[in-house]
C-alpha positions in Angstrom: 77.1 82.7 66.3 77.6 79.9 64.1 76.1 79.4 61.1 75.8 75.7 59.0 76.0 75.8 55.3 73.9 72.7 54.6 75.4 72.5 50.9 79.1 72.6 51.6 78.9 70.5 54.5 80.3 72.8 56.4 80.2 74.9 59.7 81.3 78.8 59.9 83.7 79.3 63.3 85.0 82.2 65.0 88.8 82.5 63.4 91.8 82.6 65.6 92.6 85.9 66.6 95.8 87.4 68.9 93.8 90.3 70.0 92.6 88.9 73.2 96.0 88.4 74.2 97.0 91.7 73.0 94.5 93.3 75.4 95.8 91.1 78.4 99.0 92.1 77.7 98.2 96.4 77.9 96.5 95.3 81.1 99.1 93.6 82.7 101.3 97.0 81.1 99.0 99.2 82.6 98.9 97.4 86.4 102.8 97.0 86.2 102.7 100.7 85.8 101.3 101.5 88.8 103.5 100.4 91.1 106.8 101.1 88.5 106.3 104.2 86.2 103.8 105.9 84.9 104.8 105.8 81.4 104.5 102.1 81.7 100.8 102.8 82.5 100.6 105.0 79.5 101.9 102.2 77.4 100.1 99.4 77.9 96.3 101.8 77.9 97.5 102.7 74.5 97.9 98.7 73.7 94.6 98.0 75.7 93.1 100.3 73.5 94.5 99.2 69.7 93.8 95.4 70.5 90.0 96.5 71.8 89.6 98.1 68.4 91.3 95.4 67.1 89.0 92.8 68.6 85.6 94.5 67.7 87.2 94.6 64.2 87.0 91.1 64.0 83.1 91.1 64.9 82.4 93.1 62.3 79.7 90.7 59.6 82.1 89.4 57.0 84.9 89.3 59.0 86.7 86.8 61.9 84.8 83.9 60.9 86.3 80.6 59.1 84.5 77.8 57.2 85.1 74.8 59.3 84.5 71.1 56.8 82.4 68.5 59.2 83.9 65.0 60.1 82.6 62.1 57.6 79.3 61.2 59.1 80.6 57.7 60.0 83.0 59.6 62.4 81.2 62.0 64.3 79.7 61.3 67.8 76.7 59.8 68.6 73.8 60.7 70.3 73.9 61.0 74.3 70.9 59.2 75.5 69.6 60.3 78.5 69.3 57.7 81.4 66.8 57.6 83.8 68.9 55.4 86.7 70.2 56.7 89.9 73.7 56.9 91.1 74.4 56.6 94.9 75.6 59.6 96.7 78.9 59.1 98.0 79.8 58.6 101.2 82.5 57.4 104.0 82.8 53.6 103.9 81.3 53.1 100.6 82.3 49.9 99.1 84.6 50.8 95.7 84.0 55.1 96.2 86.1 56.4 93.5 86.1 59.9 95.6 87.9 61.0 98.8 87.4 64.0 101.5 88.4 64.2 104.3 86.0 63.5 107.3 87.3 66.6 109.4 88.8 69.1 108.4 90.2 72.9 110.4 88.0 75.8 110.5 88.5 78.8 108.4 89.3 80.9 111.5 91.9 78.7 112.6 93.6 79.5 109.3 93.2 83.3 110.0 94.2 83.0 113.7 97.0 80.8 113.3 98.2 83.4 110.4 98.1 86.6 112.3 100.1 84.9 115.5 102.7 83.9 112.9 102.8 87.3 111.3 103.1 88.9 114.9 106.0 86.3 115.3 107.7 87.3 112.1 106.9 91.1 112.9 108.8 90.6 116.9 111.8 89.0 114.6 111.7 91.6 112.2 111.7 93.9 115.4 114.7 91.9 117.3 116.9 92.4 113.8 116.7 96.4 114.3 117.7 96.1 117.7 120.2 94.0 116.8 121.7 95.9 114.0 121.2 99.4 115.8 118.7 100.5 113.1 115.8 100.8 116.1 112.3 98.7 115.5 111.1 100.9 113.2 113.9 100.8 110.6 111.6 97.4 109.2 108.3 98.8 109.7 108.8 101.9 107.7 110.7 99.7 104.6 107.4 97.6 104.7 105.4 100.2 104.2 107.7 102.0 101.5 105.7 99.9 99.2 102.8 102.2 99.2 104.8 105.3 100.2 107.3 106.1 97.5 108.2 109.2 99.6 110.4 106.9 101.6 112.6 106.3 98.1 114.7 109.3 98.9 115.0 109.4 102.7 118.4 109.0 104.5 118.9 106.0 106.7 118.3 108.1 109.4 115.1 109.1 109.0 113.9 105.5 108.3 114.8 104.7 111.8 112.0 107.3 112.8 108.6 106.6 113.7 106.0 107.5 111.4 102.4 107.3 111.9 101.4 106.9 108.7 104.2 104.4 107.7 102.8 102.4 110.8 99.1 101.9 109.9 100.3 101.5 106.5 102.6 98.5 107.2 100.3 97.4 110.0 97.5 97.0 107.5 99.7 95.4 104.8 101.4 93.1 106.8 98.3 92.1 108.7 96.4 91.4 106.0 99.0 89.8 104.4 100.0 87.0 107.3 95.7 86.5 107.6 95.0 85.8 103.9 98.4 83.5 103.9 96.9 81.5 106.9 93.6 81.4 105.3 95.3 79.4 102.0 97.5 77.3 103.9 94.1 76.1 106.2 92.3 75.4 102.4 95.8 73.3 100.5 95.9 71.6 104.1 93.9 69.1 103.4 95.4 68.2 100.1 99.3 68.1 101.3 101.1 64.8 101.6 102.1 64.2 105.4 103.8 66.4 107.3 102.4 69.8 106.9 104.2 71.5 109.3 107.4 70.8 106.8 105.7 72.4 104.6 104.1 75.4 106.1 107.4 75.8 107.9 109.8 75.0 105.5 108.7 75.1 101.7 106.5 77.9 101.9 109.1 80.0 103.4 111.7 79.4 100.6 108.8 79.6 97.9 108.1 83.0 99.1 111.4 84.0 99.7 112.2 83.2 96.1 109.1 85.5 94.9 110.3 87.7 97.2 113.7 88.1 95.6 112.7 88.0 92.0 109.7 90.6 92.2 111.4 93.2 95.4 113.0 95.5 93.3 109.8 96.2 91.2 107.2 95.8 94.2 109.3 97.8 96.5 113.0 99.2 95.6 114.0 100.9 99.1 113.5 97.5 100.8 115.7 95.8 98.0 118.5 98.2 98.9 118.6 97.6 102.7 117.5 94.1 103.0 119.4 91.7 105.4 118.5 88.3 103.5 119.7 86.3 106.3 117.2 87.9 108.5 114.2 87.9 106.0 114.5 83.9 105.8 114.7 83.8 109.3 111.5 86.0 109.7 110.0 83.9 107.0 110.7 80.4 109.1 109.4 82.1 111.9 106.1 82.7 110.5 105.7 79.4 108.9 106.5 77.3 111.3 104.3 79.2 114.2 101.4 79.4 111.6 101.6 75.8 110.9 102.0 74.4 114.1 98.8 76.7 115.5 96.9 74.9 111.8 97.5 71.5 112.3 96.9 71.5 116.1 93.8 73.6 115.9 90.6 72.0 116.7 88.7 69.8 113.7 85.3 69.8 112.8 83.4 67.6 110.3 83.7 68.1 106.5 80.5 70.2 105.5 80.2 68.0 102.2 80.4 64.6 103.7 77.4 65.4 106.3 75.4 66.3 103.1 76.7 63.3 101.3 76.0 61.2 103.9 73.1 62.6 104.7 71.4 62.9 101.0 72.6 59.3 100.3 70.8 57.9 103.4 67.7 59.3 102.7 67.7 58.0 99.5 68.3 54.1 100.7 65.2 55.5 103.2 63.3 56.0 100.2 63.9 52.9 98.4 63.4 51.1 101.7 
């Protein structure tokens, strides 16, 4: 807490200290470990752990705290005084409203819906690439879900052509999840993208994640980074974006929570004043 020395004119602040950023780097050590190598894990709890002892250090009386010289009194800010008149509410059609929403707006489970038909789009072209190739359907399926299983790091190509239960409700889960919370953001940005959303549902998004994709697959999942047909993952990509998008944008509207409140509170209060 602060303290003000009356007779120095002066104001005692926390110092500036690196430990919180110490700590947030052994937790992002320690997460990165998980999925990479344990050691890593090890690592960043044993940086966690110095920069928390750092960090209480610091808390310690006599210790992190700075004497901070006030402003010349001519120069520091004056007084808020509280004001007792009422702003209007803002609303659609009010003359010189500074704020914009938009009336209607799509429905969170149009986000979800159109997110899982995309995702059973980009799964059926996933699919059509290991019939293509030979590989079988479940060639894909089982390097999606070599994410989680880390058994699959040492299999022959042979046995990823297999079908495995457990690689199937792993992958199922992952990838569902996946295409439903994807859906889910592009419904919330909707509203704030420039025209044509569809371009960008179905076109930027796709490269975005393919370029995440590339940069982060041989950490988040190495057997897929070894087998991956690139040509087929943007296609797979496109396809998602572009069926999600087009079920979004075409999916039915309904008014803009906020505005009917807006509206709403700001016409009572002209039925007040009335």
């Amino acid at each position: 807490m602060s303290e003000v020395n009356e007779e120095s004119e002066s104001i005692g602040m926390p110092a500036p200290t690196a430990w919180p950023m110490v700590s947030a780097a052994g937790v992002a050590l320690a997460a990165v470990g998980i999925a990479t190598n344990p050691f890593i894990s090890v690592a960043g709890v044993m940086v966690l752990m110095v920069a928390i002892g750092g960090w209480l250090r610091e808390l310690t009386p006599g210790r992190g705290e700075i004497e901070e010289t006030w402003v010349p009194v001519d120069q520091r800010a004056r007084e808020v005084v509280a004001s007792s008149r009422r702003v209007a509410q803002p609303r659609a059609g009010l003359p010189g409203n500074r704020s914009h929403f938009p009336e209607r707006v799509h429905t969170y489970a149009s986000g979800v819906v159109g997110g899982l038909l995309g995702g059973g789009v980009m799964a059926g072209t996933a699919m059509l690439y290991g019939v293509v190739s030979g590989r079988g359907i479940w060639y894909p399926i089982n390097m999606l879900a070599g994410i989680v299983l880390t058994r699959f790091d040492d299999v022959s190509k042979l046995e990823l052509e297999r079908f495995s239960v457990t690689a199937f409700i792993i992958a199922s889960l992952l990838h569902l999840t996946a295409s439903a919370l994807v859906g889910l953001f592009f419904e919330i940005v909707l509203p704030t993208l420039p025209k044509s959303p569809v371009f960008w549902g179905g076109v930027v998004a796709p490269l975005m994640w393919t370029g995440v994709v590339y940069a982060s697959i041989g950490i988040l999942n190495p057997l897929m980074s070894e087998h991956i047909v690139w040509s087929w993952f943007i296609a797979s990509q496109f396809a998602y974006g572009l069926t999600m998008g087009i079920y979004v944008v075409n999916a039915k509207k309904v008014p803009a929570s906020h505005i009917e409140g807006a509206s709403t509170a700001d016409g009572r209060d002209h039925e007040s004043q009335s």
